[in-house]
Each structure stands twice: as structure tokens, then as C-alpha cells.
VOPAGU-2260 file (C-alpha; in pm, 1 decimal, decimal comma):
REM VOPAGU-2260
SITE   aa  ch    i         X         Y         Z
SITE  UNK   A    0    8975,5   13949,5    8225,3
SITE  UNK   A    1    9288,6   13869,8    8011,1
SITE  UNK   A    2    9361,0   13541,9    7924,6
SITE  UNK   A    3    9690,4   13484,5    7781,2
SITE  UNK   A    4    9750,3   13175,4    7566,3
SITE  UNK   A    5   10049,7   12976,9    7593,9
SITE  UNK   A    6   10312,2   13038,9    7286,6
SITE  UNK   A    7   10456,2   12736,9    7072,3
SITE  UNK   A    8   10710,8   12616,6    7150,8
SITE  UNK   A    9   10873,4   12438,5    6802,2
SITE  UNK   A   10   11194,7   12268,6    6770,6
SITE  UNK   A   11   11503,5   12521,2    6707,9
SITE  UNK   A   12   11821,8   12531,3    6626,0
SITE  UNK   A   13   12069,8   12608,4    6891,9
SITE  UNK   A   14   11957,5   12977,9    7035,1
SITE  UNK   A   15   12198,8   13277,2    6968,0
SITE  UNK   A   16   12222,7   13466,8    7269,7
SITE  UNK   A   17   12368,5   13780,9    7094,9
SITE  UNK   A   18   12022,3   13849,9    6989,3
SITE  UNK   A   19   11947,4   13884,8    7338,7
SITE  UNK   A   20   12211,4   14127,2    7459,7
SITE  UNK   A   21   12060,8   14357,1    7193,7
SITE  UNK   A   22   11763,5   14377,8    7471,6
SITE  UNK   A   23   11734,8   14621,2    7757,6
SITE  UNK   A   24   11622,7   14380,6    8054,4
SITE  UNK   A   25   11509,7   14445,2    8399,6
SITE  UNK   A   26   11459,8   14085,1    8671,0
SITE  UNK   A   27   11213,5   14089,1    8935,5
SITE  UNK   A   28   11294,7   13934,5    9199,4
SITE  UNK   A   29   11072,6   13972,0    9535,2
SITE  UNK   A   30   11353,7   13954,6    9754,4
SITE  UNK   A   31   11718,2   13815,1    9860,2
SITE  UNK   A   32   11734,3   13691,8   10233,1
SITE  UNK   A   33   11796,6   13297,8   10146,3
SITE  UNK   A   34   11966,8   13125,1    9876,1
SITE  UNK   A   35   11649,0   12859,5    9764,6
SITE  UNK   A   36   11515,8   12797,5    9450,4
SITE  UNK   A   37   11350,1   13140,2    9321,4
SITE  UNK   A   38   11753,3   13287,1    9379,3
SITE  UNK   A   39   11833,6   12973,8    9160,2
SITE  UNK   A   40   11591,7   13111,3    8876,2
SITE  UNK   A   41   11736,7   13460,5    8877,0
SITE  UNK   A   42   12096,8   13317,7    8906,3
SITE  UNK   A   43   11994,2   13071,6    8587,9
SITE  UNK   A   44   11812,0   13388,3    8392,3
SITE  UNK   A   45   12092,1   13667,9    8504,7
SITE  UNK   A   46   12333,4   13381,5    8317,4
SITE  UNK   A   47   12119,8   13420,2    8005,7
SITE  UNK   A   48   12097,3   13865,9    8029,9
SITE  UNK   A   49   12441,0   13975,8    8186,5
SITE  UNK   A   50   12309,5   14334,3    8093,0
SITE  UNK   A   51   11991,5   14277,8    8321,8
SITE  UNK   A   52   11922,5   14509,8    8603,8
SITE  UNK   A   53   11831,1   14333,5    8912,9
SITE  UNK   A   54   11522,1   14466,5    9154,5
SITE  UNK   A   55   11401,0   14360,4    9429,7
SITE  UNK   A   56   11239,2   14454,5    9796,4
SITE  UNK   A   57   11527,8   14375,3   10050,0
SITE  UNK   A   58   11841,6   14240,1   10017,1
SITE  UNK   A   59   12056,7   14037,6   10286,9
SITE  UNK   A   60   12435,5   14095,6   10122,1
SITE  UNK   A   61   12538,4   13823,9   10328,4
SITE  UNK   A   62   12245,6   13568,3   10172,7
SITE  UNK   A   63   12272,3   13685,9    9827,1
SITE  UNK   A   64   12444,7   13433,0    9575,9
SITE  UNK   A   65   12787,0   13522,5    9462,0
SITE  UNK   A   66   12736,6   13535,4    9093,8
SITE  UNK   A   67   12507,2   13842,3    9138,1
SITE  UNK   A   68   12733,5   14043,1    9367,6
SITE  UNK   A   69   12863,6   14238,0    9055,0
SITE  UNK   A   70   12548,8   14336,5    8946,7
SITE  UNK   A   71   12333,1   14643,4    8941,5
SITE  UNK   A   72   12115,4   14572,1    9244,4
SITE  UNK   A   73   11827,1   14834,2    9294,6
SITE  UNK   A   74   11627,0   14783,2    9609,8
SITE  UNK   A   75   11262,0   14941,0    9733,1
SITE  UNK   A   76   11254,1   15179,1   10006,7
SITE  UNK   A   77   11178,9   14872,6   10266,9
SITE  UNK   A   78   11541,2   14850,4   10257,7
SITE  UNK   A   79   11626,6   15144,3   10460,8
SITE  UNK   A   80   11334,9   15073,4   10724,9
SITE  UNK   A   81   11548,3   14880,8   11054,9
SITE  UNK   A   82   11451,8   14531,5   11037,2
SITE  UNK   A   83   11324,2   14514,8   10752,8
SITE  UNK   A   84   11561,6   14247,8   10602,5
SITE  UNK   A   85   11431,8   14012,0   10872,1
SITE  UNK   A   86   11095,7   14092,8   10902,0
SITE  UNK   A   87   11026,6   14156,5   10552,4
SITE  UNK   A   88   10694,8   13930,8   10572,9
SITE  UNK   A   89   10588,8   14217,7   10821,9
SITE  UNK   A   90   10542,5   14485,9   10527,8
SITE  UNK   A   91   10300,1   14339,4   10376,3
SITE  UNK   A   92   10123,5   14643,1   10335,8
SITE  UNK   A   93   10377,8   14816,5   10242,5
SITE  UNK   A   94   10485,2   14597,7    9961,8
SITE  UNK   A   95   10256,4   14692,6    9667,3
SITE  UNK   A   96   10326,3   15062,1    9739,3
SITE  UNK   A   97   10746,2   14919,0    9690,4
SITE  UNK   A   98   10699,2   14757,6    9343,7
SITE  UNK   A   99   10490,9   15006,0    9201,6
SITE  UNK   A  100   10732,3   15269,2    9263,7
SITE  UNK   A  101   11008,8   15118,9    9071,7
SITE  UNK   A  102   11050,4   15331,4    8740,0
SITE  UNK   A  103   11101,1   15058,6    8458,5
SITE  UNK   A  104   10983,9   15254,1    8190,9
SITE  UNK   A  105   11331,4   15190,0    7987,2
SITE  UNK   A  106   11331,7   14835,6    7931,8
SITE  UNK   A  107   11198,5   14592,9    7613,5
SITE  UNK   A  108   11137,5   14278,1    7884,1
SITE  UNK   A  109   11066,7   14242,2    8235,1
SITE  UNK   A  110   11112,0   13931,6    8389,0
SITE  UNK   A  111   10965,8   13913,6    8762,1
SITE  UNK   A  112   10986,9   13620,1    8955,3
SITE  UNK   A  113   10682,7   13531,3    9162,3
SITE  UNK   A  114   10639,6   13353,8    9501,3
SITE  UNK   A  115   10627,1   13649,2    9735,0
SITE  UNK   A  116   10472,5   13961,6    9514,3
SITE  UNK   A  117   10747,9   14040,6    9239,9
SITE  UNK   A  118   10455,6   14057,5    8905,5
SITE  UNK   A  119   10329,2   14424,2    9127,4
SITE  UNK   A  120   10507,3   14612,9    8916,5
SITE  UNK   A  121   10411,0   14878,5    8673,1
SITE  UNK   A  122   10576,5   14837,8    8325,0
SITE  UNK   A  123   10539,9   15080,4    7993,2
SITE  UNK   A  124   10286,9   14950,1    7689,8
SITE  UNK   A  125   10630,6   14920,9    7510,7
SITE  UNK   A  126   10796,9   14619,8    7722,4
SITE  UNK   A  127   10661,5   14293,5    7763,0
SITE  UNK   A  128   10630,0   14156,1    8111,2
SITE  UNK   A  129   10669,2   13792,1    8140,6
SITE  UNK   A  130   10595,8   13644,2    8488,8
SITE  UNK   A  131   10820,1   13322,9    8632,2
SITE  UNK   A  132   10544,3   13203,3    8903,1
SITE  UNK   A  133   10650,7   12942,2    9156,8
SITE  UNK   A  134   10394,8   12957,4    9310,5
SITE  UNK   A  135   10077,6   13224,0    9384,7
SITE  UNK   A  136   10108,6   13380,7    9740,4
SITE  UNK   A  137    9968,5   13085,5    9956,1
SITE  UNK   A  138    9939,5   13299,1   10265,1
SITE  UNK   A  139    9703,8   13483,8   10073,8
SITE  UNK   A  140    9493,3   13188,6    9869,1
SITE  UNK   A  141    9437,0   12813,4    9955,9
SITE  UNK   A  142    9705,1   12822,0   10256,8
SITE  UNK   A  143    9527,8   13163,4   10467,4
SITE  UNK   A  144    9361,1   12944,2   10678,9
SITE  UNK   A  145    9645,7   12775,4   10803,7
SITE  UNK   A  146    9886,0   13085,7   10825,9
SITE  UNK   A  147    9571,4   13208,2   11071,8
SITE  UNK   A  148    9568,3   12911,5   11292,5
SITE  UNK   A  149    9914,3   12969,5   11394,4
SITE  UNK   A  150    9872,5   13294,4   11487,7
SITE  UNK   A  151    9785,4   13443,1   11842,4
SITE  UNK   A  152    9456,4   13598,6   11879,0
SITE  UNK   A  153    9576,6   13983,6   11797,7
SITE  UNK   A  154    9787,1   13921,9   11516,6
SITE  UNK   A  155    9535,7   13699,1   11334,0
SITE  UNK   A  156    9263,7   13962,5   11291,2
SITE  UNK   A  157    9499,4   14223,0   11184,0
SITE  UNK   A  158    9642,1   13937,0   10920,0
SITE  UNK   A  159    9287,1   13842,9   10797,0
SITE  UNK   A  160    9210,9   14271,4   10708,3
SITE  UNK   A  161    9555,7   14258,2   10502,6
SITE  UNK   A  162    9563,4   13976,0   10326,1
SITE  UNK   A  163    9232,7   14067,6   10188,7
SITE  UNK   A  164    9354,8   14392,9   10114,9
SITE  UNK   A  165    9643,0   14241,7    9964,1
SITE  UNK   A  166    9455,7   13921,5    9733,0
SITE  UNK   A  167    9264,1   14248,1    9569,1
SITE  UNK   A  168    9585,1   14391,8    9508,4
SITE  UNK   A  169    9730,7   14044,7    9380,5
SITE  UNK   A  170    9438,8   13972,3    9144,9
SITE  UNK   A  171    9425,9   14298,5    8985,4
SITE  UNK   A  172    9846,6   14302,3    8957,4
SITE  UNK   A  173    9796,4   13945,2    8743,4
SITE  UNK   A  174    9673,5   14091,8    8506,2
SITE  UNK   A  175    9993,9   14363,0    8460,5
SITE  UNK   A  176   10165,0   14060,4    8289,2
SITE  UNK   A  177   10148,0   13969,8    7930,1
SITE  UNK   A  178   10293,2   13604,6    7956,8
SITE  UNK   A  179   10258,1   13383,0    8251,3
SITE  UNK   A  180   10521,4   13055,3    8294,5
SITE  UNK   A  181   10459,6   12854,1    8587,1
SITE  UNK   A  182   10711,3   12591,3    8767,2
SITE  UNK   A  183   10484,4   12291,7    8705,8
SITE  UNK   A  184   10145,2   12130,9    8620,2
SITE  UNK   A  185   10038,0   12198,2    8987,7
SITE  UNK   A  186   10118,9   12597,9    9009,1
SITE  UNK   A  187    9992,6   12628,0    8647,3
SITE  UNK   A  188    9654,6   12499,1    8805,0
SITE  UNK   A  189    9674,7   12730,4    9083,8
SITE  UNK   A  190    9731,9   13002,5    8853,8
SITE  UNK   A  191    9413,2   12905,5    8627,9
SITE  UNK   A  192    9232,5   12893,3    8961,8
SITE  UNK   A  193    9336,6   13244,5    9131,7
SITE  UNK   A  194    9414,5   13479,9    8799,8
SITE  UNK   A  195    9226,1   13256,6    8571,6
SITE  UNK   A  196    9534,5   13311,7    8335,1
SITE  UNK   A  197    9663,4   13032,9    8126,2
SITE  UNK   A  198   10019,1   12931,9    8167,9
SITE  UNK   A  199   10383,7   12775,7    8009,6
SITE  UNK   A  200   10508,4   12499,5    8209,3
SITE  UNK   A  201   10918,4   12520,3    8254,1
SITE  UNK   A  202   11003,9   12332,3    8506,8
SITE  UNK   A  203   11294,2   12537,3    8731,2
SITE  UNK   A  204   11627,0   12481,3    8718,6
SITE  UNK   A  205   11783,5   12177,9    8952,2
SITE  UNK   A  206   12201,1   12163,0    9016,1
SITE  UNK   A  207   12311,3   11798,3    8890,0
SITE  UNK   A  208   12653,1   11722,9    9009,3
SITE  UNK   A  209   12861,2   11603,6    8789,4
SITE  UNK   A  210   12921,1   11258,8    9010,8
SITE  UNK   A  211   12952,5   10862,3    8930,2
SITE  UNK   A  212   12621,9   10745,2    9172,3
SITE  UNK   A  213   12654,4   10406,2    9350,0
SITE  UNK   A  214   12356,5   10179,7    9452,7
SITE  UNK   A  215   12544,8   10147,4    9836,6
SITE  UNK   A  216   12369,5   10362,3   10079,2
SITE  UNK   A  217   12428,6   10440,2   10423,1
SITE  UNK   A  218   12064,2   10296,1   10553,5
SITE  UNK   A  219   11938,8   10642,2   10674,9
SITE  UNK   A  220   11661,7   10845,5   10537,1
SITE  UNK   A  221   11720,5   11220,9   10483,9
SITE  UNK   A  222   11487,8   11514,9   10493,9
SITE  UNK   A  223   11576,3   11853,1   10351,6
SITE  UNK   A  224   11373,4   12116,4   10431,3
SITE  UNK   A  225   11266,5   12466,4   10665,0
SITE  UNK   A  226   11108,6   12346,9   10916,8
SITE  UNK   A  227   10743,0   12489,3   10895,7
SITE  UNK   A  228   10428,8   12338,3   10970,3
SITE  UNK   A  229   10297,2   12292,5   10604,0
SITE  UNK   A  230   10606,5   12094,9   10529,6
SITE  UNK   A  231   10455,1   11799,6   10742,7
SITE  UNK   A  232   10864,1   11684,9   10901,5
SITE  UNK   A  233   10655,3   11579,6   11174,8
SITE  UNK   A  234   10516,5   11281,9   10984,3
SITE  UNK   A  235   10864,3   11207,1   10902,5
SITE  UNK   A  236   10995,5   11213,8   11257,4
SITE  UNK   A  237   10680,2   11023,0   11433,2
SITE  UNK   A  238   10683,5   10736,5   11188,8
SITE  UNK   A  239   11087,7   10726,5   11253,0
SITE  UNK   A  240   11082,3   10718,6   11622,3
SITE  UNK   A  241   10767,7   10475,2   11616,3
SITE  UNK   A  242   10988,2   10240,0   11428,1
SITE  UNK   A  243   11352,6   10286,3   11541,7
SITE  UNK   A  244   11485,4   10384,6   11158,5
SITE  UNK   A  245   11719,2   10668,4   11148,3
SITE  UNK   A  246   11631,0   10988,0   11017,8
SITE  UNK   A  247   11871,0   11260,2   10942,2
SITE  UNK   A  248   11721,1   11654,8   10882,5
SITE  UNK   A  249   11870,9   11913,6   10709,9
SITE  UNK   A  250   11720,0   12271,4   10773,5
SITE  UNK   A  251   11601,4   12505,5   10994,9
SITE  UNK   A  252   11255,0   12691,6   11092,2
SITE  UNK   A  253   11017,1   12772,8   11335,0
SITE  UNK   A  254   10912,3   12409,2   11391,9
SITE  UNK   A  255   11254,2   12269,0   11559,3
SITE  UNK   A  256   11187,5   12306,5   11902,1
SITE  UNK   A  257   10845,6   12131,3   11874,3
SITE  UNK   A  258   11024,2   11857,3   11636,5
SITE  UNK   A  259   11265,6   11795,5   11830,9
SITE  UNK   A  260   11073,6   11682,4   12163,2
SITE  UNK   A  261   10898,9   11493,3   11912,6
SITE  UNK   A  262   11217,3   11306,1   11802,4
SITE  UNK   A  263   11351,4   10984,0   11979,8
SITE  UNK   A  264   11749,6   10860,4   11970,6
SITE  UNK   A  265   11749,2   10771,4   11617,0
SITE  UNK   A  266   11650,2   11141,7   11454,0
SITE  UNK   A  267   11930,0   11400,3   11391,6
SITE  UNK   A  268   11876,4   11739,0   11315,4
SITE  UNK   A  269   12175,0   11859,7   11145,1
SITE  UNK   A  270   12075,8   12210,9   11147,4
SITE  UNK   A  271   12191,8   12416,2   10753,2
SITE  UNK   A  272   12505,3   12231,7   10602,1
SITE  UNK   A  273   12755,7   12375,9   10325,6
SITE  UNK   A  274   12713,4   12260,6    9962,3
SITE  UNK   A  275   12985,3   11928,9   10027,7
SITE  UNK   A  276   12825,6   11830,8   10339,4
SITE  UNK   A  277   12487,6   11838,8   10166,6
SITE  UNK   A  278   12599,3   11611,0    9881,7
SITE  UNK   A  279   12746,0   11406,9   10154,0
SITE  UNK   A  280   12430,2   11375,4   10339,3
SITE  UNK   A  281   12254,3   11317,8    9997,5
SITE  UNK   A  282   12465,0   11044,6    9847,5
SITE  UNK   A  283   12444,9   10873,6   10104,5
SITE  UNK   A  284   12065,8   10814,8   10248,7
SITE  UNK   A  285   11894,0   10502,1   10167,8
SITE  UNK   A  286   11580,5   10754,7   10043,6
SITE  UNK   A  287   11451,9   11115,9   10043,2
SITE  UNK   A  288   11150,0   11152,4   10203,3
SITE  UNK   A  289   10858,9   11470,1   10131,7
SITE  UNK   A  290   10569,8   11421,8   10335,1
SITE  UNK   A  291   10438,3   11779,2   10262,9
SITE  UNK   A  292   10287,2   11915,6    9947,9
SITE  UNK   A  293   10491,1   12114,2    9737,4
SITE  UNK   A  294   10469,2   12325,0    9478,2
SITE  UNK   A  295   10766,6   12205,8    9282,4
SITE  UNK   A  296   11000,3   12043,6    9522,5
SITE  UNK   A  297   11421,6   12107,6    9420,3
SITE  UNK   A  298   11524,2   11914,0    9683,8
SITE  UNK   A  299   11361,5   11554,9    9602,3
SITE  UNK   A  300   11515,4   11574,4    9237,2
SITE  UNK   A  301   11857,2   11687,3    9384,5
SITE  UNK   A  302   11876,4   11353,7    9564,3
SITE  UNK   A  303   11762,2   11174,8    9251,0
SITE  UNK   A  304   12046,1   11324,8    9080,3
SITE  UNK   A  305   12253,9   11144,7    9310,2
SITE  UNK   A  306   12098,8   10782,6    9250,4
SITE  UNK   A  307   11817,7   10808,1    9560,7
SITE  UNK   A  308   11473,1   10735,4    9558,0
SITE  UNK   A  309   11214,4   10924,3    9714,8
SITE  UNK   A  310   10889,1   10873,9    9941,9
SITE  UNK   A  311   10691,9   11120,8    9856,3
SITE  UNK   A  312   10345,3   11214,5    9946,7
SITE  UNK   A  313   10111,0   11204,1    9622,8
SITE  UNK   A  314   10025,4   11536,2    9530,8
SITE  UNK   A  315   10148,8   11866,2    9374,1
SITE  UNK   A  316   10518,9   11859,9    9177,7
SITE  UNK   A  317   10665,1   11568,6    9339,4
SITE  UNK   A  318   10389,0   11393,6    9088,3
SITE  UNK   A  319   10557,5   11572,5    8801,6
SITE  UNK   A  320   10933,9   11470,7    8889,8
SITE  UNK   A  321   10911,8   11141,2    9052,5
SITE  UNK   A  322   10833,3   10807,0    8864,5
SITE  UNK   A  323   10669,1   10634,4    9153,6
SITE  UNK   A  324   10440,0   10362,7    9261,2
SITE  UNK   A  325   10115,7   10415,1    9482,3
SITE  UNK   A  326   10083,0   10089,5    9648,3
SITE  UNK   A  327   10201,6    9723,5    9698,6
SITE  UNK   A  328   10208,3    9532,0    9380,5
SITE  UNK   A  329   10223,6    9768,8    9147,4
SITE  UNK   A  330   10464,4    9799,1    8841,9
SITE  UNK   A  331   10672,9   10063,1    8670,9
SITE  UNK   A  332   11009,9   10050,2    8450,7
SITE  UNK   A  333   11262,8   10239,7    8641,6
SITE  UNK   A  334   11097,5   10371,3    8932,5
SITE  UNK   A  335   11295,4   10637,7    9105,9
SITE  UNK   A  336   11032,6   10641,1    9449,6
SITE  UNK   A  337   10704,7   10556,2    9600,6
SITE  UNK   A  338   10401,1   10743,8    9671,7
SITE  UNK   A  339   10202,2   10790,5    9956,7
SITE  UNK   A  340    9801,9   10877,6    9934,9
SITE  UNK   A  341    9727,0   10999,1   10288,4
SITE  UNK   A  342    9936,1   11214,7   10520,4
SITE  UNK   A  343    9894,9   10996,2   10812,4
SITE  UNK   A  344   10232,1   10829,3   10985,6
SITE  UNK   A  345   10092,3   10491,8   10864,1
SITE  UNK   A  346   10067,3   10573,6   10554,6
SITE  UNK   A  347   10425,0   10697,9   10497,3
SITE  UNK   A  348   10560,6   10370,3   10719,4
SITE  UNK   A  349   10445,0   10155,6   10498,0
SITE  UNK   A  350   10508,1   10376,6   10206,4
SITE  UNK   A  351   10868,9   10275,9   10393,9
SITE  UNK   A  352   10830,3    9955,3   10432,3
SITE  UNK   A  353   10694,2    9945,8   10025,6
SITE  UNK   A  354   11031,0   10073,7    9959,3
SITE  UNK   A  355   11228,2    9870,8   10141,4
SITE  UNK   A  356   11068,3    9583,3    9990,0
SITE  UNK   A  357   11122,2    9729,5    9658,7
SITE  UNK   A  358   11453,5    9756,2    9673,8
SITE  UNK   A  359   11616,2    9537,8    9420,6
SITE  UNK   A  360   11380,0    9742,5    9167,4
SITE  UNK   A  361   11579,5   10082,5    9221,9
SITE  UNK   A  362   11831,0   10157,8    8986,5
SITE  UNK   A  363   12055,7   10386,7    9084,9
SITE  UNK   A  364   12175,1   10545,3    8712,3
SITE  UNK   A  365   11834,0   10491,6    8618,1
SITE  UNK   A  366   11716,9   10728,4    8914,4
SITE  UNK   A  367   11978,8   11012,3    8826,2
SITE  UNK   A  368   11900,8   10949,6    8419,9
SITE  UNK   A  369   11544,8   11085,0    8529,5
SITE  UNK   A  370   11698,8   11356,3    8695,4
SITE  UNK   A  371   11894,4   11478,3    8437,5
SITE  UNK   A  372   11603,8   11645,2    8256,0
SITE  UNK   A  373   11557,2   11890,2    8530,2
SITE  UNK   A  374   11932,0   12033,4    8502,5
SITE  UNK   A  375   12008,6   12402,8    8438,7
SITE  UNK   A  376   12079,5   12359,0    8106,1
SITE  UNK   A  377   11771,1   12243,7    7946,3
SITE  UNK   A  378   11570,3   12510,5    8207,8
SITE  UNK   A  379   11809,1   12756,2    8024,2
SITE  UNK   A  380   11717,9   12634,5    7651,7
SITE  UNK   A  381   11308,4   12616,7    7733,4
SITE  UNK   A  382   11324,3   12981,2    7860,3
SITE  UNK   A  383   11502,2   13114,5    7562,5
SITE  UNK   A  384   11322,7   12943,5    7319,2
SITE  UNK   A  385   10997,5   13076,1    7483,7
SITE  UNK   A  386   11167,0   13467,9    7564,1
SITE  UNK   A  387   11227,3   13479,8    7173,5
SITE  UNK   A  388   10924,3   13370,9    7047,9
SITE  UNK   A  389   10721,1   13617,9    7337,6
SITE  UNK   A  390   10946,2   13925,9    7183,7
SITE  UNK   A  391   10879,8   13850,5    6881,0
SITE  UNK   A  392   10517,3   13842,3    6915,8
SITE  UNK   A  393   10554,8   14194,0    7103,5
SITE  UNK   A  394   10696,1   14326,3    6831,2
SITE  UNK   A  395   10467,0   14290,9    6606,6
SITE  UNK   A  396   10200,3   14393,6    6862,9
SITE  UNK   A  397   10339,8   14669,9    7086,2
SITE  UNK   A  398   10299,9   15034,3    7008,1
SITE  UNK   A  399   10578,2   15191,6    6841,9
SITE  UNK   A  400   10564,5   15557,0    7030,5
């Protein structure tokens, strides 16, 4: 099996981005029905190739962000199918058969970005295909069993014959791409794990508002998220109500009925917000709090950005992008949260209570200094620098007819 190396990434000067335009592009994107982080990526890589043609499974025109309305949008044949937009998880099937039948035999670089299946594709000898992976397909790997235990006894059968159908398909697709980057340390050891392919680590890019942050707060604690079982809210809204604080969540999903009969006077559920009532709701919480694992996690640095620490259970990105401490007494310079070891609602309250404690300690412009190295910019620099030196290493290698 291939294993691809990571490139070097030396110090440059500045990056011309004329050299780019000279190169025929094509973005993968598996497909546009919310505006999350993998839109963010191809909004932030679309900025760096205005030539690139954009392709992708499904799109929602009402979902899709507004700086890639002008541009060339080519869609799979899931597109025309009724429903599909909604129920695009439903296809799963169907979706190898999609990617493989897009025709990007004219371009130098493919870029595909990876969460749903987006690296499928089938690209010439000539073009290099680098892979942006948030994350490989968890339905498929270490998250199946869970995806099965919330299904009903039909469905789940028919979802266990696919997805192994469909990890066959995945493994042998990994190995269609000639440079892997991964959105951190955690997803680059998931990638090691399921493709056995080495990986580049660039972390994704994070919006940091260009704001003065204050140390006042408003003494709530915020949760951003959809609302789906692996995202643990539930932790978040039993320790809440068992205590009295106030907790104020920001998303919807599958889980709000159950969450809120969970939820006592003090939890809100403020259902999807616009951009200023976000920042609002961000500015203004005491802490973020991610009791789920996460691959990356945008939101937890977006309320950094804005001067707030975060609780954060101790495992996957939030380990990369929050300076925190893991229990009572311990030290750090300029902390920006607290960690958690066991998802258990005892373990986050006094995670809480930690906090609390800890307060003095927090430093608001120290907390958004931390966050500035996640901004758009500097995601924007890293992928250049590593998209020139992968082209020029195909160059020398790729067949010239």
C-alpha cells in the first residue's frame, strides 16, 4: 500500500499567487446542504484558485455560502433524484458510482475535501490529487457501532451490508490520492489507522472577528452545536439542571426533543441564530463548553477568539487548540480552559466548578491571542506553501504524455 510522506514545509517568502492562476484546478467538495466548517475550507481554498471548478454530490442553493454563488458548480446525478438534497446520507450506495463519474481528466490539481466521501474520485496520472481530510467517514470506522444502535431493527441490517460495502470502497479510494493533509493530530491518527497513509497537519480555517474582548461575562455557559447523540449536549444539560447554572444552546438536530425533557428552567435552546446573534451569544457566556469528542472542533476556538474559556472534554482536537488544565491544582501560563477526563456529569461539574474557581487566572486577550493562530489567514499561507511545494514535486515526477 502507498504511503505518502509528508513534504517540508521551510520558511518562504511571501507566496505569489499568480503562479497559481497559471494552474487548471478542480475542488472536491462532498456536498453543500449546511454552511459548517468543510464549506469554510472550500470558501478559504476557492479564495486562493478563483479559476477552480467546484464539484460536488448535491447542492442546497439556499445553504450554499455566498462567495461561491458565482462559480462553476457541477453536481453528480444524485442531484436530479427527488429528495435527494435532504436525504443525501440515504445514497450511500449510490455515492461512489457519483464521484467516479465526474470527468476531471483536464486539470494539474485536485483538491477534494473529505468528511463525507469527496477523495472517490478518479483523476488522470497527469494531476496531482491532494486530499483535505476532516475527518475519515465515522459512520463507516470507529463510530459504526453507534450509528447501528440508533437505528430500528430493519434499517440497521441493511446499514451494516453497506457500510461494509462502502469501507472497501473507502480503503481502496485512499489510495487515489497522492498527498494527504489532515485537520489535526487526532484525524492524522485516524488516517494512519484506517488508510495507513501518513499525513500534513493544517489546522482549518477559524473566523476571528475583528473585536476589542472584555473579561465581563454574562454568567451563562453556551453550547454550540447539532444536536446528535455523539456530541454528548446531554452531559451539558444534566449537570446544568442538577445544579441550577444557566445554559444557553445554539443548534439544532435530531436530539432536541429528547434534550429538551431533559432540560429544567435554567436551559435555553435557542434553536440556529444569524452570524450577530451568534457573536452576541459568544461574547457574552462565562465559558464554552464541549463535552463530546471532536475531530477538530471550530466552534470552541471561535469563542476563544472572543476572550472565553472552554470546558472541554480531554480528547481529540480540543487537545490541540485549547491550553487547559486537567485537574485541581494544577498550573499553566495563560490558560484559555479546563479539561475534563471522563464523560460523566460529575466530571464536567466539577470541571465547572474548577473553572469557576479559576477564574482570576483567565485572561481574556490572552485567550483570544491563542486564538489568533487558527485565523484564515495563516490556514491560507500553510496550504499554499504546502500546494507549491506538492506541484512542484509532481512535476518533476508526473508523466509528460
Amino acid at each position: 500500500m502507498l504511503i505518502t510522506a509528508p513534504l517540508p514545509r521551510p520558511e518562504r517568502e511571501p507566496l505569489d499567487l499568480h503562479r497559481f492562476s497559471q494552474w487548471r484546478v478542480a475542488i472536491i467538495h462532498y456536498w453543500f446542504v449546511s454552511h459548517g466548517g468543510g464549506e469554510r475550507v472550500v470558501e478559504a481554498l476557492a479564495e486562493l484558485f478563483p479559476q477552480a471548478d467546484i464539484f460536488t454530490l448535491v447542492v442546497d442553493d439556499a445553504k450554499l455560502p455566498s462567495s461561491l454563488r458565482q462559480r462553476r458548480i457541477h453536481t453528480s446525478f444524485l442531484q436530479r433524484i427527488p429528495g435527494a438534497r435532504k436525504f443525501h446520507r440515504h445514497f450511500l450506495l449510490l455515492q461512489p458510482l457519483a464521484l467516479e463519474k465526474f470527468d476531471l481528466s483536464k486539470y494539474d490539481l485536485v483538491l477534494s475535501s473529505e468528511s463525507g466521501p469527496a477523495k472517490g474520485v478518479i483523476t488522470s496520472p497527469r494531476t496531482c490529487h491532494v486530499c483535505y481530510c476532516h475527518s475519515p467517514m465515522r459512520y463507516l470506522w470507529d463510530g459504526g457501532p453507534e450509528y447501528r444502535r440508533s437505528m430500528g431493527p430493519l434499517v440497521g441490517p441493511v446499514f451494516s451490508l453497506a457500510a461494509h460495502y462502502m469501507r472497501l470502497w473507502d480503503l481502496a479510494s485512499a489510495n487515489r490520492v497522492d498527498h494527504f493533509i489532515a485537520n489535526s493530530r487526532f484525524v492524522a491518527s485516524r488516517i494512519r489507522k484506517y488508510y495507513r497513509r501518513e499525513s500534513v497537519v493544517i489546522h482549518p480555517p477559524v473566523h476571528i472577528p475583528a473585536v476589542e474582548v472584555q473579561d465581563d461575562h454574562q454568567g451563562y455557559y453556551l453550547v454550540v452545536s447539532r444536536l446528535v447523540n455523539y456530541k454528548r449536549i446531554d452531559l451539558a444539560v444534566e449537570a446544568c439542571r442538577q445544579t441550577g447554572r444557566e445554559l444557553r444552546i445554539v443548534g439544532e438536530g435530531p436530539e432536541y426533543k429528547l434534550l429538551k425533557r431533559m432540560a429544567g428552567p435554567t436551559i435555553h435552546f435557542l434553536g440556529s441564530l444569524s452570524d450577530a446573534e451568534m457573536q452576541q451569544q459568544l461574547s457574552g457566556c462565562r465559558a464554552f463548553l464541549l463535552p463530546g469528542e471532536e475531530d477538530f472542533g471550530i466552534a470552541p476556538v471561535e469563542a476563544q477568539s472572543y476572550g472565553r474559556p472552554v470546558i472541554a472534554f480531554a480528547s481529540g482536537g480540543a487537545l490541540e487548540t485549547v491550553r487547559g488544565t486537567a485537574g485541581r491544582g494544577a498550573t499553566l501560563s495563560d490558560p484559555t480552559g479546563v479539561f475534563f477526563s471522563e464523560q460523566s456529569v460529575d466530571c464536567l461539574i466539577e470541571a465547572m466548578e474548577r473553572l469557576e474557581a479559576m477564574a482570576p487566572k483567565f485572561s481574556s486577550r490572552a485567550i483570544r491571542r491563542h486564538a489568533l493562530q487558527f485565523g484564515r489567514e495563516r490556514f491560507q499561507e500553510r496550504m499554499a506553501g504546502f500546494l507549491a511545494d506538492a506541484m512542484t514535486q509532481w512535476a518533476v515526477s508526473a508523466p509528460t504524455h
